[in-house]
N, C-alpha and C positions, 0 to 999 in steps of 0.2 A: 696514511700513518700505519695502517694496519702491515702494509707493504715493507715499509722501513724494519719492524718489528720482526715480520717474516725472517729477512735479509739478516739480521743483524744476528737472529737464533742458530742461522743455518751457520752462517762464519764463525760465532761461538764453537758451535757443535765441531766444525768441520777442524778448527786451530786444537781442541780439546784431543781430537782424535789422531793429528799429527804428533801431539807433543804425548801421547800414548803409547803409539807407533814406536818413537824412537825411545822412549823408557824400555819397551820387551827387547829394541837391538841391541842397547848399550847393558842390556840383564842391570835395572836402573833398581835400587832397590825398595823395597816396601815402602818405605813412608813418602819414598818419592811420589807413589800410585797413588798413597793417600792423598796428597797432596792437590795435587791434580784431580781428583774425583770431586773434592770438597770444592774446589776454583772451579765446576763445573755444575756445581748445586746453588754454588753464591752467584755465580750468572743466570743460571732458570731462573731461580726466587727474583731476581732483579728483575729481570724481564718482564714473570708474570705480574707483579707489581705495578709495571709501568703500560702494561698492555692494559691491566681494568683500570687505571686513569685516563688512558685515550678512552676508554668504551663510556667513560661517565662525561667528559669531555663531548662528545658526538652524540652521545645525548642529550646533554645539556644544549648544544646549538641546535638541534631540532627540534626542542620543545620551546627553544627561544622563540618561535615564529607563533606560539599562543600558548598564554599563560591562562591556565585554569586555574580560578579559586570558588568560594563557593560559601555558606551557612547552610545550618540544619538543626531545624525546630520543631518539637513534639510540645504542643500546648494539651492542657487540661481547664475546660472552659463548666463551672455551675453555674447555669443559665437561668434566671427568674423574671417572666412579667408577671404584671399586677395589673388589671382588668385591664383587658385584651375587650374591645368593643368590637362588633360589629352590627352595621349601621345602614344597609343599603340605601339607595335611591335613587332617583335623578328627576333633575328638572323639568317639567314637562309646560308645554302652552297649550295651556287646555283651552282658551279662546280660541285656537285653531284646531283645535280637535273637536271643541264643540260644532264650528261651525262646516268641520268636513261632515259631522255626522250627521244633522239636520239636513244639510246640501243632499244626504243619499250616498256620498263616496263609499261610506264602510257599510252599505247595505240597512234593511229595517234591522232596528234594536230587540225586536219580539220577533226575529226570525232565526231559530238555533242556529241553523246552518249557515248565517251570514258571517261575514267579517267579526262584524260589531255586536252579533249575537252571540258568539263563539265567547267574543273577551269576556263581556260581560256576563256569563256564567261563568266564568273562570276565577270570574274576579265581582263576588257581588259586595264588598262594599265600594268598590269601584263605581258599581254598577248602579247603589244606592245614593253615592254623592251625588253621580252625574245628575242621574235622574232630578233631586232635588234641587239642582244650580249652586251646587255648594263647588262647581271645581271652575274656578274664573281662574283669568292671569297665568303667571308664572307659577306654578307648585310643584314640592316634591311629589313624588311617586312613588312610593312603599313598595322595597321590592322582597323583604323578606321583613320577617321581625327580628325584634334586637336583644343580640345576646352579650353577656359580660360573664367571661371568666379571668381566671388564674392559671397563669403555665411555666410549669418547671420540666426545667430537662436537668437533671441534677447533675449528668456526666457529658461531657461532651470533649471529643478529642481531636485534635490536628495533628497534621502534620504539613511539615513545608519544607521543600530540599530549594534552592535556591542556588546557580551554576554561573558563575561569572566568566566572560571570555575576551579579552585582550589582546590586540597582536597589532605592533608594527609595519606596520606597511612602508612608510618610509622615512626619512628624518623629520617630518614636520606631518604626516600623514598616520592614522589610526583608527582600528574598530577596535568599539565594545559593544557587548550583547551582555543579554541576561537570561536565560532559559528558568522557568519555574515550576513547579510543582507543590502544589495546594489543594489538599485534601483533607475531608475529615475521615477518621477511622469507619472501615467498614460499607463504604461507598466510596465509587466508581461511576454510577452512570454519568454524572455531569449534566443532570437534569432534575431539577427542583418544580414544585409543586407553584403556581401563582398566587402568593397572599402578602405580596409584595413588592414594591421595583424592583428589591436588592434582587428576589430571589430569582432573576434567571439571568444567566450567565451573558455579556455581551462584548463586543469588541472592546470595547474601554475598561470594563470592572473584572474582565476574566485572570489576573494577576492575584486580585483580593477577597475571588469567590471560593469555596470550596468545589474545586469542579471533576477531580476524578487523580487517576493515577500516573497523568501523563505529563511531560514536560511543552510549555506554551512558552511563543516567545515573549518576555515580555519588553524587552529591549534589542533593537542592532542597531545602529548606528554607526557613521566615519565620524571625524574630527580632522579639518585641512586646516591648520594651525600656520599662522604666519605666513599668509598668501600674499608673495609676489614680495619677502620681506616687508612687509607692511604689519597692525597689531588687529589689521582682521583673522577671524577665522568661520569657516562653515562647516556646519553638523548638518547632514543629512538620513532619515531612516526610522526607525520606532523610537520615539524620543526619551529618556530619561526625568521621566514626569512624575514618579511617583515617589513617596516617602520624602519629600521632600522639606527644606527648613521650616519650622522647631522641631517640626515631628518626628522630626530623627532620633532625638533625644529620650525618650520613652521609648525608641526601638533598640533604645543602647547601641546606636552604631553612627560613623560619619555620613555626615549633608549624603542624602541618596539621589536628590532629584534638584532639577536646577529649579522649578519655579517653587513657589511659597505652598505649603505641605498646609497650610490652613485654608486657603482658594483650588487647589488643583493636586489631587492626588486621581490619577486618572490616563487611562493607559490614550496614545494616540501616536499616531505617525506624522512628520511634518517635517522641518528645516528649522535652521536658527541660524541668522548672523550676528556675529555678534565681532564686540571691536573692544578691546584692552584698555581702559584710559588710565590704568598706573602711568604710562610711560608719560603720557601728557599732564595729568595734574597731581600725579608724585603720591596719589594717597593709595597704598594697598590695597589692591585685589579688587579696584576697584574696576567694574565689565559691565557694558548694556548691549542690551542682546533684544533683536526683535525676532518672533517665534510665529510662523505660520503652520498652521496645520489641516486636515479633514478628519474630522469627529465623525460621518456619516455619507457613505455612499451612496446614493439614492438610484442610480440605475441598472449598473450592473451588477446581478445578481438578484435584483430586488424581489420582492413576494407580487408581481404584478405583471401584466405581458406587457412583449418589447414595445419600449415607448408612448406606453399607456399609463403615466404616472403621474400620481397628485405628492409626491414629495421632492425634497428638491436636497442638494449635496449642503453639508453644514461646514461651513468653513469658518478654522477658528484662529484668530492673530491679536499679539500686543507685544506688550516691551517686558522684559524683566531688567532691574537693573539692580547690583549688587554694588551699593552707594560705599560700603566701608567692607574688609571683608581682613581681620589683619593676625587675623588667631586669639587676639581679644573681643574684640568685636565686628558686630554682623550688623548690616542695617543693610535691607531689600526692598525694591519699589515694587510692585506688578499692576500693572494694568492690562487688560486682556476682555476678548469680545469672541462671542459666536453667535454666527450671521444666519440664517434660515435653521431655526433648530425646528424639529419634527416632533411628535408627540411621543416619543419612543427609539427605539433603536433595534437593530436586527439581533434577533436572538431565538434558543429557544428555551420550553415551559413546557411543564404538562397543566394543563387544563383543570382547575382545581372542579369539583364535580357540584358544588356548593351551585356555582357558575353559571353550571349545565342544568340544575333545574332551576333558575331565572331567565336564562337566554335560549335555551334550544332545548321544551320541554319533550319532544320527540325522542332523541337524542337520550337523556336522562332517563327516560323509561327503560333503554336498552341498557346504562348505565351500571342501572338497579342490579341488574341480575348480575356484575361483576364488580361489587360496590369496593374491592381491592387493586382497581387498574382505575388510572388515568390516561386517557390519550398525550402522546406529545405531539406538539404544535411548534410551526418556526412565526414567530412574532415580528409583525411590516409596522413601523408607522402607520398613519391615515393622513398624515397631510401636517405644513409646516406650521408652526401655531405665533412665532414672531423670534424676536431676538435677544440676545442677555449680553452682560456687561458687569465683568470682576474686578476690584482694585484692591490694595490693600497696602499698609506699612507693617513691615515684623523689624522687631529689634533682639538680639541675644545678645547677652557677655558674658565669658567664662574666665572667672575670677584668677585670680595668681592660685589662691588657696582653694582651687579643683571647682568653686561653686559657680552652678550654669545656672542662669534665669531667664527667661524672656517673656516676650509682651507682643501679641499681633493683632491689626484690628482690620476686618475684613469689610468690602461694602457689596451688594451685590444690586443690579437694576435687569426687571423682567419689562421689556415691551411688547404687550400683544399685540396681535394683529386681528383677531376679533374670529378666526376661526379655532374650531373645537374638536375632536375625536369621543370616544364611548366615556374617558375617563373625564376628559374637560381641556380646558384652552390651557395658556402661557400664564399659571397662576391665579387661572379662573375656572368656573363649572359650566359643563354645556348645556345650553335649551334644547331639549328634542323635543320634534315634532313627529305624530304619528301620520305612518303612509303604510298603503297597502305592500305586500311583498310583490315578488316580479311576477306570482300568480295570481295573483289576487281572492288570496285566500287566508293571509292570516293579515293583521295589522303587527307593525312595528314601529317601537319608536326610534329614529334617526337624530343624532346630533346634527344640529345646523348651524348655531353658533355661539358664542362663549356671552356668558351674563355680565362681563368688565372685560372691558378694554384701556383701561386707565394702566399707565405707568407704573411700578411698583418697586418701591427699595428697601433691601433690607442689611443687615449687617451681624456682623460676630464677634464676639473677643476670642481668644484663647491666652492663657500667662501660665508659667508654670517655673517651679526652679527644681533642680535638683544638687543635691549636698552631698559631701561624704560622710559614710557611716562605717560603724564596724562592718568589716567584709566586703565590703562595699560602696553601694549609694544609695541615697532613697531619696525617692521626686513625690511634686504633688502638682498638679493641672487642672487647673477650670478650665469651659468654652460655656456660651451661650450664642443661641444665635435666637433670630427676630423672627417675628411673623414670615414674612419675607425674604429670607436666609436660604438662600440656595446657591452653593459652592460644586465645583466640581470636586469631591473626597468621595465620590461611590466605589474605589477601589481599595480606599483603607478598609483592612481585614480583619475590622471588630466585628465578630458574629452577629450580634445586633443589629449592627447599623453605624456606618459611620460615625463615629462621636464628632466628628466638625462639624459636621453636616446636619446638629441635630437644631430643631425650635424648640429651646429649652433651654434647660441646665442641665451639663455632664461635670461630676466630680472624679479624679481618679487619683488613686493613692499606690504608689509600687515600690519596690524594696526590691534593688537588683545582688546579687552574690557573687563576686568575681569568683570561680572557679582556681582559674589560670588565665593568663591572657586572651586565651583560645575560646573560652568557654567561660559561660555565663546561668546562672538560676534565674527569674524573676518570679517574684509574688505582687500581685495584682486584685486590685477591684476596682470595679466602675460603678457609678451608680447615674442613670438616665432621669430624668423628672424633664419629661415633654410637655410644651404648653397648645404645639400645636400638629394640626395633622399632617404629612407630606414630605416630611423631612427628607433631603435630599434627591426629592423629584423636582422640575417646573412646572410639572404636571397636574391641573387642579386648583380649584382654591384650598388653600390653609383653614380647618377649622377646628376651634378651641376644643381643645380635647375633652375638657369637661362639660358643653354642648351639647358633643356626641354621646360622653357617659348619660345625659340629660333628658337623651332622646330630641332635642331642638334642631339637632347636626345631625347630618349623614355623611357617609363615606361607604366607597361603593370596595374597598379594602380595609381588613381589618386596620385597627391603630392601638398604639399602647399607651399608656396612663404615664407610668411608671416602669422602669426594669435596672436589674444592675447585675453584673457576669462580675464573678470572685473567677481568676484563674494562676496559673502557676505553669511555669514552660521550663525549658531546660532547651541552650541554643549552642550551636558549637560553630567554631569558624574554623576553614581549613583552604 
């Protein structure tokens, strides 16, 4: 095109100068020249006109091959708990500790330098029960004393740039990706301190953590639509998991993620087939879709040498199926499984140092003298603890007259398998037993196995509507979930803690400000009232939070009472 353009200036020029030429032979007079001069100014301006429409033209076809879009959000988060416990312990069999120690394994009890003469000046009311026969059975084992505060961070700020990417590959063929970036103000490292599951960043929850300044992927995916003419299609790649139905709706923005945002907000790579049934039973948008994925790698890479592994890969599948789906209403099925989960997942933490003088008193003396530095650590599981089991119904309908409501009810089933790691089994706490170290010189307690093995289910609501209002809309959201309530939502990016995910009751009250269409304000509060401890782990038994306030319950991480985040954002789409 640019050719043609060339071409067509030069024979302009080239006729302008002939018909010039023969005005000076014929002595043509003056306004003739004018004339001609101006027929040669109304050709350039045409040209150059039509030359920056090819240039926007030929840019437009080469940006056709990926369209870039994107959001961008500055949040301001007042963050308040209310008695923050902590509660150490762990279970210990002291009938087999008693009866290693009478045996002679741990050395004499009156000899300092022994095993068991070492603990036991370290630890003399330890040293006092034993001695009396006050420690039989199964018992806690005090590892620190119990403290209860209050903690406010009264400011606290985000940021989240979020990069969407699109492109055509061929008539029935497509990628999309999603690049993210989620940060709080003022850090960067992408390494959090351990006083909690959320807080270290891992392959599934790094979309929802605050982790530094970089962009992660959190989505890529194809879509081969209409294979073979038929109303299958296959998605392969980092799946489109998260923010998913109702949850969208308090994000102010459309369906993010194909499965139910109440069971599964949670980053993971896998496949989906799924198959179209509008065409066969006539009822909109109606698609079921079966999703396989892996939650956890277990050998390459792992924290362990080659092919010396107590973990095993977590494979996770079930159906989603989008029953009604018509611009009024939404009705969704999910059922969904994962198969050998582990105690954990790969990640890293810095070592909180609280930690360091219960676990590796050596270690903590060096600590002391740089009581401002944390070591960082990459985090292995210790071994697979049994299996889980999601289901759930969500219903929405968004009214003629703008009003959204909906209703989801979640169910979740934990099966152990009876083994346990440092924190505890598949919804239960571990029994350690004491053994000497590889030197035999200090004694340690070892988890061996989980104190329930019994089956366990639990369940969630979530319902919320949202109305219009002046400027706007304003919504309102309950959830609760059960003793036993464990959802995949570790990626939802409530500083706190997941609200689906919580054992308790979550209130949230928001008031959104349309700008422009582009751009949006919300004002915001949450308010948490937990019932129980663990929330959004499988990790551990659940125990009544009021318990631990009590001193009757332990937890070997802190846990909250009470807390509720007031915040206010300003988001923009582009």
């Amino acid at each position: 095109m640019r050719t043609l353009i060339s071409i067509l200036v030069a024979n302009a020029l080239f006729m302008s100068g002939q018909a010039f030429a023969a005005a000076n032979d014929t002595q043509a007079d003056t306004q003739k020249m004018a004339e001609l001069k101006q027929q040669l100014t109304d050709i350039t301006e045409q040209l150059d006109e039509l030359n920056s429409r090819v240039d926007k033209t030929e840019r437009h076809t080469s940006l056709d091959r990926l369209e870039i879009t994107g959001d961008f959000r500055t949040k301001a988060h007042s963050l308040h708990y209310r008695d923050v416990v902590w509660n150490p312990a762990i279970n210990v069999n002291f009938n087999d500790f008693g009866a290693k120690a009478m045996s002679g394994v741990f050395g004499m009890p009156n000899d300092p330098n022994s095993p068991l003469g070492k603990m036991m000046q370290a630890n003399p009311d330890l040293a006092a029960a034993f001695q009396n026969g006050m420690l039989q059975g199964v018992m806690p084992y005090v590892l620190a004393p119990k403290s209860v505060q209050d903690i406010d961070n009264d400011i606290f700020y985000t940021t989240r740039l979020r990069l969407n990417l699109k492109a055509k590959v061929w008539d029935n063929v497509s990628f999309a990706g999603r690049l993210s970036m989620y940060k709080n103000w003022g850090d960067s490292t992408g390494v959090q301190v351990f006083d909690s599951w959320r807080s270290f960043t891992m392959d599934g929850t790094s979309s929802g953590n605050t982790s530094g300044d970089w962009l992660r992927v959190e989505r890529a995916y194809f879509d081969w639509k209409n294979i073979n003419g038929s109303e299958f299609y296959l998605s392969i790649g980092r799946r489109p998991s998260t923010y998913g139905p109702p949850s969208h709706y308090r994000e102010n923005e459309l369906r993010g993620g194909t499965p139910s945002g109440h069971l599964v907000n949670f980053n993971f790579d896998g496949a989906t087939l799924g198959y179209n049934l509008s065409e066969i039973t006539g009822i909109e948008g109606q698609v079921v879709r079966f999703c396989y994925g892996q939650g956890f790698e277990s050998q390459w890479g792992n924290g362990e040498m080659f092919g010396d592994i107590v973990t095993k890969d977590t494979h996770l599948g079930g159906f989603n199926i989008d029953t009604i789906n018509d611009g009024t209403n939404f009705l969704q099925f999910t059922l969904f499984g994962a198969k050998d989960v582990n105690d954990g997942f790969k990640g890293t933490m810095a070592f909180p140092t609280q930690l360091a003088g219960i676990f590796a008193p050596n270690m903590y003396q060096d600590l002391q003298k740089f009581d401002n530095f944390n070591f960082v650590t990459r985090v292995q599981p210790s071994g697979v603890i049994g299996d889980m089991y999601l289901g759930g119904i969500g219903f929405a309908r968004e009214e003629a007259n703008d009003i959204k409501w909906f209703a989801s009810l979640g169910w979740t089933r934990a099966e152990p398998n009876g083994n346990a790691g440092m924190f505890g089994g598949m919804l239960s706490d571990a029994i350690f037993e004491a053994e000497l170290n590889s030197t035999g010189t200090e004694i340690i307690m070892v988890p061996k196995t989980s104190d329930d093995i019994d089956t366990k289910d639990g369940y969630g609501i979530y319902v919320g509507i949202q109305i219009p209002a002046p400027y706007g809309k304003f919504g309102l959201e309950y959830n609760y979930g059960s003793e036993y309530w464990t959802p995949f939502t570790q990626a939802q990016d409530d500083p706190i803690g997941s609200k689906l995910a919580t054992r308790g009751h979550v209130g949230e009250a928001y008031y959104i400000f349309d700008i422009n269409p582009k751009m949006f304000i919300k004002l915001a509060g949450l308010y948490y009232d937990y019932e129980y401890t663990g929330s959004g782990t499988p990790v551990g038994a659940p125990q009544k939070i009021d318990d631990v306030l009590a001193g009757s319950a332990y937890s070997m991480l802190p846990v909250v009472d009470k807390a509720f985040d007031v915040n206010a954002s300003l988001t923009i789409n582009f």
